[in-house]
C-alpha positions in Angstrom: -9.8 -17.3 -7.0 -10.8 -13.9 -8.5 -13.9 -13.9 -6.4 -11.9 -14.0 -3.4 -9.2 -11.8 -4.5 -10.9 -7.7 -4.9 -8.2 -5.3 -6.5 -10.2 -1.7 -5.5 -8.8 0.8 -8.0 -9.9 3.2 -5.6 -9.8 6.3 -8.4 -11.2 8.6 -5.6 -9.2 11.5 -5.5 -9.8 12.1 -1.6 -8.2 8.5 -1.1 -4.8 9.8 -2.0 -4.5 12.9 0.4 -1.4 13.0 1.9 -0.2 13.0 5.4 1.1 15.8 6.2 4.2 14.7 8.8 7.8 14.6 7.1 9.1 12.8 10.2 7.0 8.7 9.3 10.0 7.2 8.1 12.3 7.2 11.6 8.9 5.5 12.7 7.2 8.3 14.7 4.4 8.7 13.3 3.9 4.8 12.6 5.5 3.3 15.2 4.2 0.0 14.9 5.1 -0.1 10.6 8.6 0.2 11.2 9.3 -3.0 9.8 6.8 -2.3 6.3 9.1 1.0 5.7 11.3 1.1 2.8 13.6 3.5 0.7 16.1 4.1 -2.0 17.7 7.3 -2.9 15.1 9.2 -0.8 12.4 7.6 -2.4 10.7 5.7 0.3 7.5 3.2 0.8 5.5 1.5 3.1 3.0 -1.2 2.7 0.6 -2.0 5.4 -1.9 -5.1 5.6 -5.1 -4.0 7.9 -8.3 -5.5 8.7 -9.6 -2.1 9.2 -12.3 -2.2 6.3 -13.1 1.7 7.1 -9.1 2.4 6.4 -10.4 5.2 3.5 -12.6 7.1 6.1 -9.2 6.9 8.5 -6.9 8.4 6.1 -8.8 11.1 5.0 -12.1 12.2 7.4 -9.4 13.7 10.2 -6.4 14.8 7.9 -4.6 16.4 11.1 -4.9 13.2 13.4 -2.6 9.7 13.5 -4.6 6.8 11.5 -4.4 3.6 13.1 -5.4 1.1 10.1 -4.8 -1.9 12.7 -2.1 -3.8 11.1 -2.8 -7.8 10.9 -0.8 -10.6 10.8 -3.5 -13.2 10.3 -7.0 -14.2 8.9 -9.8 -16.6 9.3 -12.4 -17.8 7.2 -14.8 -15.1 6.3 -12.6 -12.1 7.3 -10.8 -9.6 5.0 -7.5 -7.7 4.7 -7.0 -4.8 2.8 -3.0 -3.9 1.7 -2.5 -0.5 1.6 0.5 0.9 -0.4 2.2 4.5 0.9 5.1 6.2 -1.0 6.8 9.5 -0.2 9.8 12.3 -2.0 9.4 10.7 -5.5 11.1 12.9 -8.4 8.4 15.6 -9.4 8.7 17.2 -13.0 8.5 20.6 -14.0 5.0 21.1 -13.2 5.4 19.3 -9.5 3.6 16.2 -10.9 4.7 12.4 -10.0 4.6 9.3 -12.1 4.1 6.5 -9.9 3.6 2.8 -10.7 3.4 -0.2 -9.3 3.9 -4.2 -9.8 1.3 -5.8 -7.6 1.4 -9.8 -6.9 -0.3 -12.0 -4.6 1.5 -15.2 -3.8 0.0 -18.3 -2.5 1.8 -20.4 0.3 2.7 -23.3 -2.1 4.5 -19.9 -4.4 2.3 -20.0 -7.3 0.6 -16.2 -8.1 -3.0 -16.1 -7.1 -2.9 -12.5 -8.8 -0.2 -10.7 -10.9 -0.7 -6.9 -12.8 2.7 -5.0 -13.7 2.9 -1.3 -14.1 -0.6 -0.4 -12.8 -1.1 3.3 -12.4 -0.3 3.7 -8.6 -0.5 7.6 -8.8 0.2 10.3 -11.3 -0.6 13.9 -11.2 0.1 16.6 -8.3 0.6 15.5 -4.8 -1.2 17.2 -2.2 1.1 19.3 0.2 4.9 18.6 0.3 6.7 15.9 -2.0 8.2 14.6 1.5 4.6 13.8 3.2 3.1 10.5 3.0 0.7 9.8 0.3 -1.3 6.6 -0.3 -1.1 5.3 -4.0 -4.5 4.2 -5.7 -4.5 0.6 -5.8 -5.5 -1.2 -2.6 -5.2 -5.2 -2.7 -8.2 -6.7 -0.4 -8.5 -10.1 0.2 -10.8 -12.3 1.8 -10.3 -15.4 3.5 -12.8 -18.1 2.0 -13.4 -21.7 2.3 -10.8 -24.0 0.2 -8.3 -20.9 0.2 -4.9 -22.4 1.3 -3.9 -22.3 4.8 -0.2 -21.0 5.6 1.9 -17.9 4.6 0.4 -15.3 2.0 2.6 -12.4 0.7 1.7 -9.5 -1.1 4.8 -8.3 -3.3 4.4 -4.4 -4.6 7.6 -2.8 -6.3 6.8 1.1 -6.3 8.2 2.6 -9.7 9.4 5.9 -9.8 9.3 6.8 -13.4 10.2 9.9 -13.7 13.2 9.7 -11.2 13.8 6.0 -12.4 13.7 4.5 -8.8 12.2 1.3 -7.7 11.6 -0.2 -4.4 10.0 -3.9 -4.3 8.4 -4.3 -0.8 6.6 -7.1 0.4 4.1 -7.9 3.3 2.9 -11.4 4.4 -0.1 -12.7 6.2 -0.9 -16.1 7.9 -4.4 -17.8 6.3 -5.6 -19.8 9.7 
C-alpha cells in the first residue's frame, strides 16, 4: 500500500506562499470549497482533494490570480489525487512566527488506516504577508488509484494544530475509488 500512497513533504519554501485575499472563508474567493472550510476561534482551515497534478505551479506562478486546483470527488484506476491542506490567522509569537502541525490519516472504505503520521511539521516559521491570508501547509497527501485498491469511500482526516495558540481543527475530505 505505501507504493500507492506518496506523502510529498514538499519542503519548498515557494509551496507555502500565501494568498493574499482575507475574504476565502465567506467563500468568495473559493466558491466551490465552501463545504472543505473550517474554523475555531479564528483559526480556520481548508482541505481540498484535486486531480490537478500542476496544483504547486497554480499556487504560486501567478500570486495575484484565483487558483482553480479542480476539486474531485472521484478516481479511476491509474489516476491521482493530491489533498492539499490550507490554514489561516493562527497565534504568531513574538517574532510573527507560527507553529503549525498536523495529524494526517488515510482511511480505507472498510475503516482500517491505509496511512497514519501524528504531529508532522505542517508549517513553522514566518508567514508570508498577513496572518489572515491563506497559506498552504507543507504536507500534501497524493494518492493514486491502483489495481486491487478497494473500491468505495476514501477519507483523508487532517486535524491542523495550532501550537502556539493551542487550537485544533480536525477536518476531513473524502473521495469515491471507482
Amino acid at each position: 500500500m505505501t507504493s500507492r500512497l506518496l506523502v510529498a513533504l514538499s519542503l519548498c519554501f515557494y509551496s507555502c506562499l500565501a494568498l493574499a485575499q482575507t475574504d476565502w472563508r465567506e467563500g468568495v474567493v473559493f466558491p466551490k470549497y465552501v463545504g472543505a472550510l473550517h474554523s475555531g476561534s479564528g483559526f480556520s482551515g481548508m482541505l481540498v482533494a484535486t486531480s490537478n497534478s500542476e496544483w504547486d505551479d497554480n499556487w504560486t506562478i501567478v500570486p495575484d490570480a484565483l487558483p482553480d486546483f479542480h476539486r474531485v470527488e472521484n478516481v479511476t484506476k491509474g489516476e491521482q489525487i493530491f489533498v492539499l491542506t490550507f490554514f489561516s490567522n493562527p497565534t504568531v509569537n513574538e517574532y510573527q512566527a507560527v507553529d503549525i502541525a498536523c495529524d494526517l490519516q488515510l482511511v480505507k472504505p472498510d475503516g482500517s488506516a491505509s496511512f497514519s503520521k501524528k504531529d508532522v511539521a505542517c508549517f513553522q516559521g514566518m508567514l508570508v504577508g498577513n496572518v489572515t491570508d491563506l497559506t498552504m501547509a507543507i504536507p500534501v497527501i497524493g494518492f493514486t488509484s491502483e489495481e486491487g485498491d478497494p473500491k468505495g469511500v476514501w477519507k483523508v482526516n487532517v486535524t491542523l494544530k495550532d501550537k502556539l495558540g493551542k487550537q485544533q481543527i480536525p477536518m476531513t475530505v473524502s473521495f469515491t475509488n471507482k
